[in-house]
N, C-alpha and C positions, 0 to 999 in steps of 0.2 A: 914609705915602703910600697913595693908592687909584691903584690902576691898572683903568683899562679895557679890557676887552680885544673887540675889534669886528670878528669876519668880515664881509669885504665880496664880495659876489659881485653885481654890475651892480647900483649903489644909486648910482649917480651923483648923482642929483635929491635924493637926502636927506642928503649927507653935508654938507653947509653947515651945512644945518638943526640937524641933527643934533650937533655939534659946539658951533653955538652956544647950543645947550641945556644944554650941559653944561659950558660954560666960566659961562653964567651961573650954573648952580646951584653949583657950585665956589667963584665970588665971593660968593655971599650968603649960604652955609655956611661959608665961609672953610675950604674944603675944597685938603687938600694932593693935587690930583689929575692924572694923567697918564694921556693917552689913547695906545694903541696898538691902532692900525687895520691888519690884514691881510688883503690883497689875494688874495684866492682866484681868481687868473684871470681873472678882468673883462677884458668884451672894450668895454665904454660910454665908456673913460676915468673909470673911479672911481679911478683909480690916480693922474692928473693931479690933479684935486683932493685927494686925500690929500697930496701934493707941496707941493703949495699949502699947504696947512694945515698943514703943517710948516715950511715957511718962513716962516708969521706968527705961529705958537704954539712955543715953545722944548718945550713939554712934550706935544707932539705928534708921534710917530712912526708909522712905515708899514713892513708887510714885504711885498713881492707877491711870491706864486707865480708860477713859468712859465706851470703851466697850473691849472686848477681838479684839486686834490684834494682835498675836501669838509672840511668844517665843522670834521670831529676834528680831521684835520690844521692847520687857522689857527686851534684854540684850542690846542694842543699849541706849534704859535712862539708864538703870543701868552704864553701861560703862562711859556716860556723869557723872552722880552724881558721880563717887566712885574718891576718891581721892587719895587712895591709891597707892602707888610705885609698890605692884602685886597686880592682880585683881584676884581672886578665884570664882567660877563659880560654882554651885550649885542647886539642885532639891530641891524641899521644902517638898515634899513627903518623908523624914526620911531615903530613901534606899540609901541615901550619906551619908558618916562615918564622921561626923567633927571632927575623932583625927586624919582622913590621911591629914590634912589642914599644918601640921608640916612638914610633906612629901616632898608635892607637893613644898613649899618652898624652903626647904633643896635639892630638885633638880633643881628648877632654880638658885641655888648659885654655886650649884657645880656640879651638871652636874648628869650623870648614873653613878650605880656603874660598875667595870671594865665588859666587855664583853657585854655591851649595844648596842646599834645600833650608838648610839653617844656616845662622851666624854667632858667634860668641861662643861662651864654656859651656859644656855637654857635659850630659850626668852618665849617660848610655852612647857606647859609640860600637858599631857594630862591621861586622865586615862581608867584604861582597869580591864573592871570587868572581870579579869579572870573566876569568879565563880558564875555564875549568879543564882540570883533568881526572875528568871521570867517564862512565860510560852512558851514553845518549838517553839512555832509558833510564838515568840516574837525572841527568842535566834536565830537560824535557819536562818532567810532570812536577819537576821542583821549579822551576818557571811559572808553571800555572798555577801552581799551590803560590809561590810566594804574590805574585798577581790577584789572589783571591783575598790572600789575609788583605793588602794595602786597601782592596775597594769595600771591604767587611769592617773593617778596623777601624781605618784611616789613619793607618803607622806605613807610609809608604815607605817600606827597604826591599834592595832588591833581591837581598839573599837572607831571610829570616832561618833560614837552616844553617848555616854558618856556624861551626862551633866556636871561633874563635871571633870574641866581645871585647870589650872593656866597660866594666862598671864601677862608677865612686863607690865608695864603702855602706852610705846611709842608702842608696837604692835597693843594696838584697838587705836590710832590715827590715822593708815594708813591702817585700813581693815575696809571699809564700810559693813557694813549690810544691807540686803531686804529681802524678800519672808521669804525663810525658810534656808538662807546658814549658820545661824549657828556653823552646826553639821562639815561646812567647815573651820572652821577660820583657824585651824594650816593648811589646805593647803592652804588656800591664804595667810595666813602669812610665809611660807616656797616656796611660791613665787615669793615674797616681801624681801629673804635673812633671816629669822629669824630661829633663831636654834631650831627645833621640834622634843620632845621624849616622852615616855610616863613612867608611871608606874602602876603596880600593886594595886588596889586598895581594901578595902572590900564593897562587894555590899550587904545590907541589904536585907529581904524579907517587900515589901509594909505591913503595917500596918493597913491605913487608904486608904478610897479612891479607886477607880479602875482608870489604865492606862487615859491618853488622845491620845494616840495613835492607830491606827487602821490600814488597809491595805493597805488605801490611803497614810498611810508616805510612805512605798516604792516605791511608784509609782511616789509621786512629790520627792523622793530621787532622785528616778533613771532621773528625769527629772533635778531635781535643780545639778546633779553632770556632766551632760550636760554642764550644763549653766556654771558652775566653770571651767572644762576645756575647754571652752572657753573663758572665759577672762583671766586664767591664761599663755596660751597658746599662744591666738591671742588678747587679749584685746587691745593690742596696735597698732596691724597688721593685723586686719581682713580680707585684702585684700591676703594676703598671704596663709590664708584658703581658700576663698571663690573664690579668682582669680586662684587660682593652679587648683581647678574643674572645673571652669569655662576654661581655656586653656585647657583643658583635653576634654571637651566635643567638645570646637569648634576644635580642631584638628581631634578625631575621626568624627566628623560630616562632615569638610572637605573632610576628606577623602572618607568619602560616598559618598560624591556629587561628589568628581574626582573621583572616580570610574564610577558611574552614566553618564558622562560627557566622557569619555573612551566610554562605550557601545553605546553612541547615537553617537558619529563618527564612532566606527567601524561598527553600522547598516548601519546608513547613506553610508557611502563608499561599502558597498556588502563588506568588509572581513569577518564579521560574524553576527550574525543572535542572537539579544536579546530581551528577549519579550518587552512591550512596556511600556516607564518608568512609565506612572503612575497606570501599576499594579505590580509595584516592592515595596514590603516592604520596603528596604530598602532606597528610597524615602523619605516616610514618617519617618521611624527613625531617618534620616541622619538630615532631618528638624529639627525634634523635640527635637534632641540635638544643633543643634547651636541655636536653640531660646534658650533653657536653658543654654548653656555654656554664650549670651549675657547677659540674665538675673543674671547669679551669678554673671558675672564680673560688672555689674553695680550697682549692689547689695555692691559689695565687694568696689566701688568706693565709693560709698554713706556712707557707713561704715565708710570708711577712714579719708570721708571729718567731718563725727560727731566726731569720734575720735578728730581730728584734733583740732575743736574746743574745744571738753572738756579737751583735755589735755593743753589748756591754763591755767586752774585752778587746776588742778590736777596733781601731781607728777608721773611717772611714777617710778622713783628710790625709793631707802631708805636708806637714811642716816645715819651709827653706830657710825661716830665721827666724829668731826671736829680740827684743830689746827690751833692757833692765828698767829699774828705772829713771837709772844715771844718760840711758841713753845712746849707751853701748850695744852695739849688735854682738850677737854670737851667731856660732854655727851650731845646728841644731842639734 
């Protein structure tokens, strides 16, 4: 089974549409698919028409939020509801093609065709509006953003903002969602060992509706892709970031002070003549890096010790097969 999974936030005017796009391609791929629509708050009545379309399609469902809490969170229920073997991931706004949903399949089975960046079955396959229809100043800093993730990261795609993915089942078991990381998953999931590539898609022009987007996505981008290479990086070892600056600092700061520590003997003693320590700058920097070199390394302990405990319940590995003892592989 393909599950769909479709944040709605006031798409009222395209959810008919939209729907019936994808019930048609369904029937003409003779695709075993099911759509799950979640309602982010909508104040339009997208929520009645989702109603609706459960009531005339069996394989059509709907979760609505109280109020709007953003995108992570109604892929986080959708993820939970969809029962699907791959999950497909989708904007309800019409400017996602549902006949590339055959695509997206056909390359987590078999992989890119020859001269891709990968070869073989994909866990994460993602998509790249080569040809956008959007406004310049939409296209533009999303370039650079996605340009920043691939050289930070090293999950080179060229459109990590993409709403429209495909992911095997067992990938959203072991990639928690918050905030706004999303737009992250094939890099936390290429993390975590899963096989990430994208393809080509067709990007529609909006219909209905204007953007929910504005200039603060790039700014909690550029913030939340912080936050991602940080846990992919040190999640499990924070002390190895934060203790490497912190030795960094209390060394240069030593240093200052035995230098510091040098001039007040050789005053003292008549060899040489240095003004007098506490109108030396370097005094005061010398300090104010070993309190900070302290600080990160206790920091970096504190870290450790949370870690510590949370990875009692939480796996840090991922699992791609197991054998019994007979010899038999399963899937995980």
């Amino acid at each position: 089974m393909i599950s769909l999974v479709i944040p709605v936030y006031n798409e009222k005017e395209s959810l008919e549409a939209l729907h019936g796009e994808i019930r048609a391609v369904a029937e003409a791929e003779r695709l075993d698919v099911e759509v799950v629509f979640i309602d982010d708050g909508s104040k339009d009545g997208s929520w009645d028409v989702i109603r609706s379309l459960a009531r005339r399609d069996p394989r059509t469902r709907g979760i609505r939020f109280r109020r709007n809490f953003g995108k992570a969170a109604a892929l986080t229920a959708g993820f939970r509801a969809a029962k699907g073997d791959v999950v497909i991931t989708m904007d309800a706004d019409l400017q996602d093609d549902p006949r590339e949903i055959p695509r997206f399949v056909k390359a987590l089975e078999n992989g890119l065709p020859e001269g891709g960046p990968t070869t073989g079955p994909l866990d994460v396959v993602g998509g790249w509006k080569k040809v956008r229809h959007d406004p310049w100043h939409k296209v533009y800093p999303s370039r650079v953003f996605n340009g920043l993730v691939g050289w930070t990261t090293g999950v080179r795609l060229h459109d990590h903002n993409c709403g429209m993915k495909a992911y095997r089942a067992e990938v959203l078991k072991e990639v928690r969602l918050y905030g706004e990381l999303h737009r992250f998953i094939p890099v936390l999931a290429a993390a975590r060992g899963f096989k990430v590539g994208e393809i080509v898609i067709n990007h529609r022009p909006r219909q209905f509706g204007h953007s929910k987007y504005g200039v603060r996505r790039f700014v909690r981008g550029f913030l939340d892709l912080m936050t991602v290479y940080f846990l992919t990086a040190y999640g499990q070892r924070p002390q190895h970031l934060m203790g490497s600056w912190g030795l960094l600092a209390i060394v240069l700061g030593s240093l200052g002070m035995a230098w510091l520590s040098v001039e007040w003997v050789l005053t003292a003693t008549g060899v040489a003549a240095f003004p007098p320590l506490h109108t030396r700058p370097l005094l005061v920097y010398s300090v104010g890096v070993l309190i900070v070199g302290v600080q990160l390394m206790a920091t970096g302990l504190l870290a450790e010790l949370f870690t510590a405990y949370q990875g009692r319940e939480e796996d840090s590995f991922s699992v791609a097969e197991r054998i019994d003892g007979a010899g038999e592989g399963d899937e995980p």
